[in-house]
C-alpha positions as CSV (number, residue, x, y, z in Angstrom):
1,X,-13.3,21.6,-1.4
2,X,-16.5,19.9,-2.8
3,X,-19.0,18.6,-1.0
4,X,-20.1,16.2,-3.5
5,X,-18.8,14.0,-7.2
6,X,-21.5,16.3,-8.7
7,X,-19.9,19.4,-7.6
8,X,-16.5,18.3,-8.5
9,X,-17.8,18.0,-11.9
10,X,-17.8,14.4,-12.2
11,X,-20.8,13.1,-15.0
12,X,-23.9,11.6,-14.5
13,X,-23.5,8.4,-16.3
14,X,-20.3,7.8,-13.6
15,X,-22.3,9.3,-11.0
16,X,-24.6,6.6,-11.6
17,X,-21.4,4.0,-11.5
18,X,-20.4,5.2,-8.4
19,X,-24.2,5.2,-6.6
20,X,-24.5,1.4,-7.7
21,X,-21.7,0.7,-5.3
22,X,-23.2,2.7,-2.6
23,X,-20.4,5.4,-3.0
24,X,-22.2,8.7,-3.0
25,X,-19.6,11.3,-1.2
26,X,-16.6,11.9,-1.7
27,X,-13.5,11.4,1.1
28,X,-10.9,14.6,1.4
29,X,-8.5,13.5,-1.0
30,X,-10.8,12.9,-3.8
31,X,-12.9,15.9,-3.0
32,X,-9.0,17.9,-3.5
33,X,-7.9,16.1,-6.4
34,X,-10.7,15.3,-9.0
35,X,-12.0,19.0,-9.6
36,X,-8.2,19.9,-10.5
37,X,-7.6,16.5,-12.9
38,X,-10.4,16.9,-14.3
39,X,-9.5,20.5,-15.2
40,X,-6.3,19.3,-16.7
41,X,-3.3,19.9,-14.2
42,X,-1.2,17.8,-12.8
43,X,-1.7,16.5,-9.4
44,X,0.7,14.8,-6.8
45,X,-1.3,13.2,-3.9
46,X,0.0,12.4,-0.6
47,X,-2.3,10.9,1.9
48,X,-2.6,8.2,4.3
49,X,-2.7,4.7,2.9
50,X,-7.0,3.6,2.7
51,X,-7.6,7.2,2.2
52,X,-9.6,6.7,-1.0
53,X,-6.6,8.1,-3.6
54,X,-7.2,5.0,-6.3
55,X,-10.5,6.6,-7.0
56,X,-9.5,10.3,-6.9
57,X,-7.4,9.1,-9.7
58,X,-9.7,6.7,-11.5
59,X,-12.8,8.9,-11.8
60,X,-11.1,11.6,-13.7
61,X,-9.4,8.9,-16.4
62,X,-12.7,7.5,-17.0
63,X,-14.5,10.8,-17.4
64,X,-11.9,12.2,-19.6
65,X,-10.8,9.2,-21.3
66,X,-11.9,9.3,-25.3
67,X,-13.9,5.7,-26.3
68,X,-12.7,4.0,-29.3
69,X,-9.5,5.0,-31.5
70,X,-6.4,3.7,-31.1
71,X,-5.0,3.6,-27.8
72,X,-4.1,2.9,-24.9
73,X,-5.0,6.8,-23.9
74,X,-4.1,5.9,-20.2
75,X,-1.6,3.8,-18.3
76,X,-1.3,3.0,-14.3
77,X,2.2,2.2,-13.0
78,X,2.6,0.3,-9.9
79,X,5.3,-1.6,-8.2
80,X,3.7,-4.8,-7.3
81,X,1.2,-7.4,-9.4
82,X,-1.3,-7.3,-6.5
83,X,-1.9,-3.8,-6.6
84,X,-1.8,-4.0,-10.5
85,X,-4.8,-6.6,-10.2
86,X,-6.7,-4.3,-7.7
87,X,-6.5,-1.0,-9.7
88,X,-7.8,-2.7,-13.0
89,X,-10.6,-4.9,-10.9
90,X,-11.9,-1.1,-9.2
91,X,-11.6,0.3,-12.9
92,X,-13.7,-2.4,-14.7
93,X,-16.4,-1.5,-11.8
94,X,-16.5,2.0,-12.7
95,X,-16.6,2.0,-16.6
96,X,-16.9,-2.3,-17.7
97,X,-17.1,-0.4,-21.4
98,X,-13.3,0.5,-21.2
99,X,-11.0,-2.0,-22.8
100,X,-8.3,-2.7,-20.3
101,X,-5.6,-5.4,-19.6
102,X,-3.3,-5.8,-16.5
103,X,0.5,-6.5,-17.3
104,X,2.9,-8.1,-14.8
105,X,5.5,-11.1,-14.8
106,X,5.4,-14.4,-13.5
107,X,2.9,-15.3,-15.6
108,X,3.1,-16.4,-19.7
109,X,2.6,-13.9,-22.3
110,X,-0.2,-14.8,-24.7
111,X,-3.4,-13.5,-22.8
112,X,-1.1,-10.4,-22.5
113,X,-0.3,-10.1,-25.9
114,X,-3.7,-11.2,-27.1
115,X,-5.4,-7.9,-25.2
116,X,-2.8,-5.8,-26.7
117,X,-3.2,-6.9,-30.0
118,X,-7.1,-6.6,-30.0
119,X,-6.7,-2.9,-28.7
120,X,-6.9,-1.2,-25.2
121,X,-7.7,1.9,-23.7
122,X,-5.9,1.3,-20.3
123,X,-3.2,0.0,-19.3
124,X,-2.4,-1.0,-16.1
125,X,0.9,-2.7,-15.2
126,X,4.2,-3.5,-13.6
127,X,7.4,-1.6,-14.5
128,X,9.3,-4.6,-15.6
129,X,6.2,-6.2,-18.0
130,X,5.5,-2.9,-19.6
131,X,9.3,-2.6,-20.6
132,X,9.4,-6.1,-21.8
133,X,6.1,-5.4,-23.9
134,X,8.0,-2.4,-25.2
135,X,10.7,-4.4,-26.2
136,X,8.8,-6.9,-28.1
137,X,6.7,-4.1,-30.2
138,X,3.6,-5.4,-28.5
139,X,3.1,-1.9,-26.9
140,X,3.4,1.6,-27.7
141,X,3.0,4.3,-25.1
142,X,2.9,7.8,-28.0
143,X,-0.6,8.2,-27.2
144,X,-0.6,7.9,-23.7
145,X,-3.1,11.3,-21.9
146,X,-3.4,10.3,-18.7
147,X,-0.5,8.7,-16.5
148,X,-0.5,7.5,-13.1
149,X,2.4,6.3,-11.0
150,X,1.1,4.9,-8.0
151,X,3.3,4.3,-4.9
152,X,5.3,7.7,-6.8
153,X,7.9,7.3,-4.3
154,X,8.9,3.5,-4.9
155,X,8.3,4.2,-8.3
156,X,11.0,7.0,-8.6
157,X,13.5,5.2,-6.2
158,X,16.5,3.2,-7.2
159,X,14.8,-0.2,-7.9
160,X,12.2,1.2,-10.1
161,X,13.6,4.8,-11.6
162,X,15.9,3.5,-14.7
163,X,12.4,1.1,-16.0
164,X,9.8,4.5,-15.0
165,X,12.1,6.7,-16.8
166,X,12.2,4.7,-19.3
167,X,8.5,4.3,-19.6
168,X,8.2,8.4,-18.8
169,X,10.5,8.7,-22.0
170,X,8.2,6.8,-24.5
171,X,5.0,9.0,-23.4
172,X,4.5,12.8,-24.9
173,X,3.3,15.0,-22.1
174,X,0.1,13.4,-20.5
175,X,-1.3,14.7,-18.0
176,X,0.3,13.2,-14.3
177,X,-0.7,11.7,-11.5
178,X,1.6,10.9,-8.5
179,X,-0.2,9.5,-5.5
180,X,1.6,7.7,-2.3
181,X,1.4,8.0,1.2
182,X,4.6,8.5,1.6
183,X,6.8,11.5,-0.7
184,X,10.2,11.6,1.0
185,X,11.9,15.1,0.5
186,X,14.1,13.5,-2.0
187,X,11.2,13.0,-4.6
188,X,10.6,16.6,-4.8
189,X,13.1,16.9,-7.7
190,X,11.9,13.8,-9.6
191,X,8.0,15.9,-9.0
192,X,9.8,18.5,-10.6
193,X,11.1,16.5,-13.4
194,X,8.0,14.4,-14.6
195,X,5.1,17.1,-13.9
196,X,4.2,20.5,-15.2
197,X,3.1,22.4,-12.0
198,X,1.0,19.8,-10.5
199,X,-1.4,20.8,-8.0
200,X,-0.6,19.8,-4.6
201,X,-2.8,17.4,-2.7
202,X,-1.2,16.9,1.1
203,X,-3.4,15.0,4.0
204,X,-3.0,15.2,7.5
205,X,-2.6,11.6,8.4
206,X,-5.3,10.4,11.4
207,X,-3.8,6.9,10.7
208,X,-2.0,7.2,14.3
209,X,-5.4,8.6,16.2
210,X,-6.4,4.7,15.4
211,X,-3.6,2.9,15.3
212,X,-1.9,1.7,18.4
213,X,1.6,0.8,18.0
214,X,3.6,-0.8,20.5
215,X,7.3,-2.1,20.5
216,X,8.1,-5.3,21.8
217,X,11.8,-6.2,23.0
218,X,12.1,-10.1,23.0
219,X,15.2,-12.1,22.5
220,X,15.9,-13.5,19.2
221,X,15.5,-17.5,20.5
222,X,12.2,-16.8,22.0
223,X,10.6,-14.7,18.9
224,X,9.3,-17.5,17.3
225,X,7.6,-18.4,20.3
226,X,6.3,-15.1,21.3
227,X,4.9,-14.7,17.9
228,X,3.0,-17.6,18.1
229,X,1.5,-16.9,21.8
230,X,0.6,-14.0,20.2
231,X,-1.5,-14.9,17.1
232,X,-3.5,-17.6,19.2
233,X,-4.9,-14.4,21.7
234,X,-5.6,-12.4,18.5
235,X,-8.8,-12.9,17.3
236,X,-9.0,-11.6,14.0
237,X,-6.7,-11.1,10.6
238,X,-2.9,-10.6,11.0
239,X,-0.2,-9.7,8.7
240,X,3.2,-10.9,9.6
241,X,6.1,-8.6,8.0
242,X,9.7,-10.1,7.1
243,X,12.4,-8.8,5.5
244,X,13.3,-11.5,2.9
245,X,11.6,-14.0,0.4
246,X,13.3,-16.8,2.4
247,X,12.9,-15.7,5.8
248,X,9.2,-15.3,4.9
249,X,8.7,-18.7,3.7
250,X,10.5,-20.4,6.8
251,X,8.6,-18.3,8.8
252,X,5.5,-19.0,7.3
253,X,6.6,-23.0,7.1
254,X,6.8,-22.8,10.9
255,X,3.8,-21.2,11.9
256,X,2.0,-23.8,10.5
257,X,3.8,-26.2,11.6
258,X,2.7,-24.7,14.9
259,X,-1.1,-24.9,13.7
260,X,-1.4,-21.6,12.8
261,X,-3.6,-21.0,9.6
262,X,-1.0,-18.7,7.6
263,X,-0.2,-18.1,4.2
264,X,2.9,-16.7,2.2
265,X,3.0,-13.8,0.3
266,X,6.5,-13.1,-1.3
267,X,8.4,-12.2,-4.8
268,X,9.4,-16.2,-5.3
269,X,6.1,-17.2,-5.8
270,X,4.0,-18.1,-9.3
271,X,1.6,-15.5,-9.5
272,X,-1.3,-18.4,-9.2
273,X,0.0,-19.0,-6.2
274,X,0.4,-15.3,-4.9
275,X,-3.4,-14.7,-6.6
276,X,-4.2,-17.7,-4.1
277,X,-3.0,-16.8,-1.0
278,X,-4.4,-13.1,-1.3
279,X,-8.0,-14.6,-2.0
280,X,-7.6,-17.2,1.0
281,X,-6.3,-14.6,3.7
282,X,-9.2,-11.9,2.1
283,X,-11.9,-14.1,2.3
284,X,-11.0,-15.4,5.4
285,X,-9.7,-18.6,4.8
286,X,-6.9,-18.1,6.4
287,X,-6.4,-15.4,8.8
288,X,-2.7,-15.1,8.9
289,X,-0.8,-13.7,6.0
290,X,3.1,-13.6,6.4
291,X,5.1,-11.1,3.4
292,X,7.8,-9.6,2.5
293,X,7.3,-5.8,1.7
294,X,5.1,-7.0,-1.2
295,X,2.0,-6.7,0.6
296,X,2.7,-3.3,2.4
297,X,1.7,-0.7,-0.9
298,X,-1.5,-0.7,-1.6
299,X,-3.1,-3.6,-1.2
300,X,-6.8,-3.2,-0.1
301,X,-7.6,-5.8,2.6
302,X,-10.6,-4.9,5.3
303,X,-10.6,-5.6,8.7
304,X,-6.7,-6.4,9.3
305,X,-6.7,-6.3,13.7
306,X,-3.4,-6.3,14.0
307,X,0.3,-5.7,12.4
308,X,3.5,-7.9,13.4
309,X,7.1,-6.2,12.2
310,X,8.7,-9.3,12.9
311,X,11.6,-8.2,11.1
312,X,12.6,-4.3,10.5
313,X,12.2,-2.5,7.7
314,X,14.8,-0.9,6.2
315,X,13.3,2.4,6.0
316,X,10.9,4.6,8.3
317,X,8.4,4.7,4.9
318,X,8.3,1.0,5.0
319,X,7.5,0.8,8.7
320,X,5.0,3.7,7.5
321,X,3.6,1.2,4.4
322,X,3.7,-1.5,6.3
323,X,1.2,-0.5,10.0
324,X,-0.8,1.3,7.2
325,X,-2.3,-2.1,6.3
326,X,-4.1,-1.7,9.4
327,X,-6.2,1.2,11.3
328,X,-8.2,1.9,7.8
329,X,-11.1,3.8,6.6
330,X,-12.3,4.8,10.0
331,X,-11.2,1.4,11.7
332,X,-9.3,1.2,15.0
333,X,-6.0,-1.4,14.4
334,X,-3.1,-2.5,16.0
335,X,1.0,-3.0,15.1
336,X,3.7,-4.7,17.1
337,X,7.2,-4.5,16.2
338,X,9.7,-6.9,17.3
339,X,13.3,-5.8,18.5
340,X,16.0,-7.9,19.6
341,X,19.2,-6.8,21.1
342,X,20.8,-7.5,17.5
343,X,18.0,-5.2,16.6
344,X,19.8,-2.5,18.3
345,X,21.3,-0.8,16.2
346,X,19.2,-0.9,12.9
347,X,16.7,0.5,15.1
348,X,18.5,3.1,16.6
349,X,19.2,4.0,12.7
350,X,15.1,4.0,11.5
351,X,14.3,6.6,14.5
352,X,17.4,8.3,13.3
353,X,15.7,8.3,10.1
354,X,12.5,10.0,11.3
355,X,10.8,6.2,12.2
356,X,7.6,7.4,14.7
357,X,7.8,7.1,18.3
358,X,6.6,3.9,19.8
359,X,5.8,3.0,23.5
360,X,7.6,-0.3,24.5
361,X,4.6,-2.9,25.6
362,X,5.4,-4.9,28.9
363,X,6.2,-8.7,27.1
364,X,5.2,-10.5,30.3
365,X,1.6,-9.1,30.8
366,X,0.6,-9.1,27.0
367,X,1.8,-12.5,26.6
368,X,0.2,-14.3,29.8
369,X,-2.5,-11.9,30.4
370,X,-3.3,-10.4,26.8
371,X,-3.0,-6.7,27.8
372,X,-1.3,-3.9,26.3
373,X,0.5,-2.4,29.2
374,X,3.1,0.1,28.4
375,X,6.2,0.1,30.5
376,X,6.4,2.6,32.4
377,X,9.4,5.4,32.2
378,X,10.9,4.1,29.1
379,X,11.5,5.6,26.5
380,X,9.1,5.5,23.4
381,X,12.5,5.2,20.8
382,X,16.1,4.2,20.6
383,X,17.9,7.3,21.0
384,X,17.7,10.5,23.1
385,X,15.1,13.5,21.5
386,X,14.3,16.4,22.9
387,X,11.0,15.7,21.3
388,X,8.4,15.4,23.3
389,X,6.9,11.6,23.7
390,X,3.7,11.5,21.9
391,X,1.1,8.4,22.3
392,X,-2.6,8.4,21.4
393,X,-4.7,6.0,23.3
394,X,-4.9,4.1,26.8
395,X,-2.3,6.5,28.3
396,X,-0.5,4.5,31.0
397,X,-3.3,1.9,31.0
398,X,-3.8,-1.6,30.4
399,X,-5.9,-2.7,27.6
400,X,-7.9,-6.1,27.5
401,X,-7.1,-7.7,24.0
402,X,-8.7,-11.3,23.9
403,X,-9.4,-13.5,27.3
């Protein structure tokens, strides 16, 4: 491993780039993956969400990336708009020379089509826009070098595999970049598939050293309620996790209807009104942000105290995505996750699954006395394990959260 961008080989005019933004050493997984990219394999990365993958990927594709000609030379697959937004935004900061454009839906085409037509050198996008642009002749991917799917796994699952492979199809052996913090056993054929023995790039996750994660059983009548007392002893940012587009926006209707500063973040809205809500829960307008799964790939908020599953997941990597919003870059965080007794079951299913072991929190004391108090003797998941319980911080003690 490298101990510095220099030493991975990375140029001085980025060099330069990089030191304007105070970024002068590189973190584990870019010290791993940019000496191999820019050597010309393949590379998968797994590591923990906040690890610092976008610019293990990014710092290579400028480097290598030819100026001028016809193009694009690169494209950046991601499942959501947000993240879309944020890849482009941390590209233009490294090279503002490259010609790039950001494609996603639920927005008109003509600004779209206008960057296309004038030429590009990246492009970054959504799975659904780039097909559509494909479609219409706006696009063509032949000269495509350098690939990137990010969020690899929810790329190459059922929602998003038919559009990727389509995408994959049009493109004539770039060079590939997987990166995720989460690659399910399952991927490992679609790896297989779509890269030419890539170079493996695996991190041991600290993300549970400083994250505390506590599960909360509370009836379903009362969760409303407990939420609420909750929000108004946390000081800082929260994200609220749902499981629908509709749940969310009652949710998020209620909350403030209860005074709570919150905003939605979910697939029904106009992307002005998504770009809105992002800004005003990053800036700190508002410190409540309730979602769908939306918001729990990849999207780069600091300084998010604490995590609410008010809803399950359907999918120990979800639960995984979604705490991984907080507890980043070095930052202590918290998660709570709600389960009812109609919970039961799905719960029961996610540990199943592989879901991490969580110590239940004593209701009572966190919500009259706002400490973290585990219960004591029981048991940290739904259904028997031979494993042995495992738990990082405040070991059978209570924890002060906010007077």
């Amino acid at each position: 491993m490298f101990g510095s961008f220099a030493d991975a080989g990375v140029s001085p005019r980025l060099l330069a780039a990089l030191s304007k933004q105070g970024i002068t050493e590189p973190v584990q997984v870019q010290a791993e993956a940019i000496p191999a990219l820019l050597a010309g394999h393949d590379v998968v990365m797994e590591a923990q969400t906040g690890s610092g993958k976008t610019l293990a990927y990014l710092i290579p594709l400028v480097d290598k990336l030819p100026r001028g000609g016809a193009g694009p030379r690169a494209l950046i697959v991601t499942p959501t708009r947000e993240l879309a937004l944020q890849v482009e935004k941390v590209l233009r900061t490294l090279a503002p020379e490259l010609r790039s454009t950001v494609l996603y839906g639920g927005v008109g085409y003509a600004t779209q089509r206008l960057a296309l037509k004038h030429g590009v050198d990246v492009v970054v996008g959504t799975p659904g826009r780039i097909i559509d642009m494909l479609g219409q002749g706006k696009l063509s991917l032949s000269r495509v070098e350098y690939l990137v799917l990010d969020e690899a796994d929810e790329m190459l699952d059922a929602g998003f595999a038919p559009s990727v492979e389509k995408i994959l199809g049009l493109t004539y052996e770039p060079q590939t970049v997987l990166a995720s913090a989460t690659m399910p056993s399952w991927v490992t054929r679609m790896v297989e598939k779509h890269t030419n023995s890539p170079v493996q790039v695996r991190l041991e996750s600290n993300h549970a050293d400083l994250l505390e994660h506590g599960l909360l059983r509370v009836d379903r009548d009362n969760k409303l309620q407990t939420l609420s007392r909750l929000l108004r002893r946390h000081s800082g940012s929260a994200i609220i996790f749902g499981r629908t587009k509709h749940g969310v926006k009652k949710l998020n209707k209620h909350l403030r209807d209860m005074g709570h500063n919150s905003v939605e973040l979910q697939g029904d809205l106009s992307q002005p009104v998504r770009d809105r809500a992002m800004e005003s829960f990053r800036n700190g307008r508002s410190q409540i942000l309730v979602a769908t799964n939306v918001a729990a790939r990849g999207i780069d908020v600091v300084n998010v105290g604490l995590v609410v599953n008010f809803e399950l997941p359907d999918s120990p990597q979800w639960l995984t995505h979604r705490v991984g919003r907080t507890a980043r870059m070095g930052e202590a965080g918290r998660a709570l996750t709600f389960v009812t007794p109609e919970d039961e079951s799905a719960w029961v299913k996610l540990s199943r699954l592989g879901a991490p072991h969580i110590r239940e929190i004593d209701t009572k004391r966190l919500l009259d006395e706002g400490s973290w108090h585990y219960q004591e003797g029981r048991p940290m998941q739904a259904h028997p394990s031979s494993a042995a319980p495992r738990f990082n911080r405040n070991r059978g003690r209570s924890s002060r959260w906010r007077r």
